[in-house]
Structure formats: C-alpha cells, structure tokens
C-alpha positions in Angstrom: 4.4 13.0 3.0 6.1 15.5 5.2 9.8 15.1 7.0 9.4 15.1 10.6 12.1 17.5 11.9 10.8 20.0 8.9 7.4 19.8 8.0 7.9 22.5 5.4 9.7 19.9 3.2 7.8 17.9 1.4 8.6 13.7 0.4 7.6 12.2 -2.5 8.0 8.2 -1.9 9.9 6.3 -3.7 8.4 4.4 -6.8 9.5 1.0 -7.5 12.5 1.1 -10.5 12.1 4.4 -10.7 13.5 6.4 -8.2 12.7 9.9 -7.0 11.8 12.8 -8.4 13.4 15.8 -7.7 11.8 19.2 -6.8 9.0 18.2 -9.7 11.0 17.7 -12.4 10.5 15.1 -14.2 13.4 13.3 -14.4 13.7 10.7 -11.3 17.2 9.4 -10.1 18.7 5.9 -10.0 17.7 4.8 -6.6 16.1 1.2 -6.8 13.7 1.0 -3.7 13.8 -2.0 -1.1 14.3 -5.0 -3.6 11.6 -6.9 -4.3 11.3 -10.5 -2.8 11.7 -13.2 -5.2 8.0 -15.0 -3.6 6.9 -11.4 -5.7 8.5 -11.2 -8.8 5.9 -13.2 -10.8 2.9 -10.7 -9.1 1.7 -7.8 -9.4 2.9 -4.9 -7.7 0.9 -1.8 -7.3 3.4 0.7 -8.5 3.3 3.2 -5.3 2.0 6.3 -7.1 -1.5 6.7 -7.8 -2.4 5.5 -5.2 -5.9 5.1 -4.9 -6.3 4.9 -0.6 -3.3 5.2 2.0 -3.7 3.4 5.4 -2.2 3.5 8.6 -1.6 -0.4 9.7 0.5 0.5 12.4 1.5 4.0 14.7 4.3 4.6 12.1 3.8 1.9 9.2 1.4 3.0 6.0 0.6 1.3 2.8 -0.4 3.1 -0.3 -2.9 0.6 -2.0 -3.0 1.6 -5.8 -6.0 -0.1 -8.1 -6.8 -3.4 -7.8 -6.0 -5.7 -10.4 -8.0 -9.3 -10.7 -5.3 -12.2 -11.3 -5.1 -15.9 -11.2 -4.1 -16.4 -7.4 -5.9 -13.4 -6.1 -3.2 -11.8 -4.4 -1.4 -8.8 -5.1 1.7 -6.7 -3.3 1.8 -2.8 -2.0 4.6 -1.1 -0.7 5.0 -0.3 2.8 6.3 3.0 4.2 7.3 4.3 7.3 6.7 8.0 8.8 9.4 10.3 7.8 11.6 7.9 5.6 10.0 7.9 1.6 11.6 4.8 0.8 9.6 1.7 0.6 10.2 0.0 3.8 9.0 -3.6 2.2 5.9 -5.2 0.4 3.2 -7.0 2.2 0.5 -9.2 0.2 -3.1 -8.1 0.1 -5.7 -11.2 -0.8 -7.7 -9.6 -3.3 -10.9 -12.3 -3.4 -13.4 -10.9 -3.3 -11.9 -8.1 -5.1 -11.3 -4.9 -2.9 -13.1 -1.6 -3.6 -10.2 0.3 -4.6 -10.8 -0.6 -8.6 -11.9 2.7 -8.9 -9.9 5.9 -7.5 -13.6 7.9 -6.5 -13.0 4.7 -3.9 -11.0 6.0 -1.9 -12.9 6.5 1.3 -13.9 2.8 1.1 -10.7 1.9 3.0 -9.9 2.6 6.6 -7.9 1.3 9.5 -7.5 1.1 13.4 -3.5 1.4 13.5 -3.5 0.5 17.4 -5.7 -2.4 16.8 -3.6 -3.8 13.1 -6.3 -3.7 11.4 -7.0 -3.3 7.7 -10.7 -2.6 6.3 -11.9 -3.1 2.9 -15.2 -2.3 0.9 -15.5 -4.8 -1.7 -15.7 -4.0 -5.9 -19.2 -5.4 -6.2 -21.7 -5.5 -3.3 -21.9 -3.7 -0.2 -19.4 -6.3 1.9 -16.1 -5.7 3.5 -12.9 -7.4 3.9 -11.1 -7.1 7.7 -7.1 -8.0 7.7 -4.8 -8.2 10.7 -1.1 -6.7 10.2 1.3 -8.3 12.0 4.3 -6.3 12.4 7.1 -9.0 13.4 6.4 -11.0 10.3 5.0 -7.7 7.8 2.3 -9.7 6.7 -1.3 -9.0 6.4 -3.4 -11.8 7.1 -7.5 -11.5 6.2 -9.4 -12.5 8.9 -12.8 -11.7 8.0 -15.2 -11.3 5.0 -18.6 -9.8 5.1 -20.7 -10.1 1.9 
C-alpha cells in the first residue's frame, strides 16, 4: 500500500508478532500490531502477508484474507487495515463453512466486494457457490448473510 500525502512511498503492513520490515531488509522491528482479542487467541489467524485476495469492506477499511484453513468451529480471523495507516486496525471473524475459495492463491479473483453497500463476496473451495457477508462498521464484525451452493 501507498501513503496518502506521498504516494511515492511505499507501506508494507504490519504482520502480526512480527513487525515491519524496513526498506526490504529482512530484519523486521519490535512493533507488536493491534493486540489480539482474547475471543481469538485459541483461532487461527491468517498471518497478514500472503495474502491470497484484499477487499475493500468499507470506503477506507480493507481486509487481507490469506488461505483458508478448515478447523473445528469454522471460523477463522483477518486483519483489518485502514487506507494510509499499515498497522492492523483490528481482526474481524470470517465463517469459513462452506470453506471459502481462497485455499488456493490462483483464487484470487474469486473474492470481491461493494464497499458502499458492506458487502463481502466469496466463491466457495468446492462447487461453483458463493458466500455474501455484511460488514458492519460500529461493531467490526462480518456477519454472513447468504450462501449460494
């Protein structure tokens, strides 16, 4: 991502525990990101880089949604940024059943959005159906709404 008052320099976001890199060294510094919510410690939490499709939820809130992982409660946590700011603003929960379509990283066109709207769409990892989520902003939650098989 770019800074907004200089679009010349570039942002890498922030990576859970691990900081930022610097200028592509690879070293990162000590920065700990927005600290994880104890409801998500015992989940899995797509790590922030890699990320396999980046959305718009919002007209200045994106989520970077890394590979989907199949677990026992079917849910699993991204980070959410903001425009211009590379830290991780908070993590929202993404209901993974039936599993999303962004097991694979050639996936990532299988994931779109209508940021005006809050809305969240989702191929799925087997079939041809979709899963539809509504953000909503005052409570950062994502709430699926709809499944199409």
């Amino acid at each position: 991502m770019w800074e907004i008052n200089n679009v010349n320099h570039r942002l890498n976001p922030i990576k859970i525990h691990n900081g930022n890199s610097h200028d592509g060294v690879n070293y990162y510094d000590a920065i700990d990101s927005s600290p994880i919510a104890e409801k998500f410690k015992d989940k899995i939490i797509y790590l922030g880089q890699n990320a396999v499709a980046i959305a718009f939820i919002n007209e200045k809130d994106f989520i970077a949604i890394g590979k989907t992982y199949i677990n026992e409660d079917n849910y699993n946590v991204i980070p959410l940024y903001v425009v211009g700011d590379n830290l991780i603003k908070d993590f929202l929960e993404i209901d993974n059943s039936p599993t999303i379509s962004t097991n694979y990283y050639q996936r990532n066109l299988s994931v779109s959005s209508s940021p005006k709207a809050h809305i969240l769409v989702t191929g799925q990892a087997t079939g041809g159906g979709i899963n539809v989520y509504k953000y909503h902003p005052e409570k950062m939650e994502l709430e699926k709404i709809w499944v199409a098989d």
